[in-house]
C-alpha positions as CSV (number, residue, x, y, z in Angstrom):
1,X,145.9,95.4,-5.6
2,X,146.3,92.9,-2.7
3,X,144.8,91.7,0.2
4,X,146.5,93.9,3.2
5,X,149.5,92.9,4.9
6,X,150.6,92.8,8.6
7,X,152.4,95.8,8.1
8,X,149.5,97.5,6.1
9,X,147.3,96.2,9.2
10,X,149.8,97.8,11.8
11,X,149.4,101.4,10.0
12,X,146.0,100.7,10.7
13,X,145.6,100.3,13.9
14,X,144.1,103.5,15.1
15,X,141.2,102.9,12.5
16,X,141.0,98.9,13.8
17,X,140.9,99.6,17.2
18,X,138.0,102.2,16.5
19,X,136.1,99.9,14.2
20,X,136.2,97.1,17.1
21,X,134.1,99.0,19.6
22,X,131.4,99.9,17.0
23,X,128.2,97.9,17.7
24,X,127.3,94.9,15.9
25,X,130.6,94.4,13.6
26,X,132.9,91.8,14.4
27,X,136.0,91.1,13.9
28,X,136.7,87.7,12.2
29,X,140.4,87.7,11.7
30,X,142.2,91.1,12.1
31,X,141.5,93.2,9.9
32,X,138.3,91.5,8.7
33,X,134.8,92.3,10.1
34,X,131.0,91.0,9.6
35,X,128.2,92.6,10.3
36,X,126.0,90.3,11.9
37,X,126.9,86.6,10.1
38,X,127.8,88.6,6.5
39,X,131.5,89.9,5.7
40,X,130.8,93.8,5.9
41,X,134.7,95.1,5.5
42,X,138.3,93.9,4.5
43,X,141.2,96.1,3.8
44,X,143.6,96.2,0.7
45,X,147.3,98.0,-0.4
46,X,148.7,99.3,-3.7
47,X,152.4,100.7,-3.2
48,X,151.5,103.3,0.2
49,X,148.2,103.5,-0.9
50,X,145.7,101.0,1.8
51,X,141.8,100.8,0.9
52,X,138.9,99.4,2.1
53,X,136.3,97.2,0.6
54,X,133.0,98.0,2.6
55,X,130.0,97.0,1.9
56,X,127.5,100.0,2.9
57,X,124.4,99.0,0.8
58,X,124.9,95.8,2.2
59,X,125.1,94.2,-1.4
60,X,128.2,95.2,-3.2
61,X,131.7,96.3,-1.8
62,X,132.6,99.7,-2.4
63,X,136.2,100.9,-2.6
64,X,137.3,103.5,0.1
65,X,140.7,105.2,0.1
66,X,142.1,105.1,3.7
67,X,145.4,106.0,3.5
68,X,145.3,109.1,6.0
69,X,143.7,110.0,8.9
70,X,140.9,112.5,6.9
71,X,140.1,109.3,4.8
72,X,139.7,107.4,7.4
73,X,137.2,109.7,9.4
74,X,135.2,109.6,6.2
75,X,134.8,105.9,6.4
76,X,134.4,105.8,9.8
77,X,131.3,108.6,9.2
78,X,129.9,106.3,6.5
79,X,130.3,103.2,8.8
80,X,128.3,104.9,11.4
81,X,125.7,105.9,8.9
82,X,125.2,102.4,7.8
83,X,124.7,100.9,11.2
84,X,122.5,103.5,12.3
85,X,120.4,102.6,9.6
86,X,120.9,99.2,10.0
């Protein structure tokens, strides 16, 4: 497993661009996001396969496949989740 690349980044796009108009994550490098002064989400590849490391109990990081689009709508719906409880 490691850390995402530029080109892992590029496929996703879509997901980043989506992720930077949620309220009250920010981005700190691409890719990277905190929620409020805490690192919240980061993004990792394996071969084709790209997963996030979220951290939705705001404790531990939880591994989220994110490879296609149905992936990433889950952990978009999650995302939401957490901040509305946040």
């Amino acid at each position: 497993m490691r850390h995402a690349t530029d080109a892992d980044l590029d496929r996703l796009e879509p997901l980043l661009e989506v992720l930077r108009g949620r309220d009250g994550l920010r981005e700190r490098r691409r890719g990277n996001f905190l929620l409020r002064s805490r690192a919240f989400l980061h993004f990792h590849g394996h071969g084709d396969e790209l997963y996030a490391d979220v951290r939705l109990d705001g404790v531990d990081f939880e591994r989220r496949n994110v490879t296609t689009a149905t992936d990433q709508a889950r952990l978009l719906d999650e995302i939401d989740a957490c901040l509305d409880g946040s």
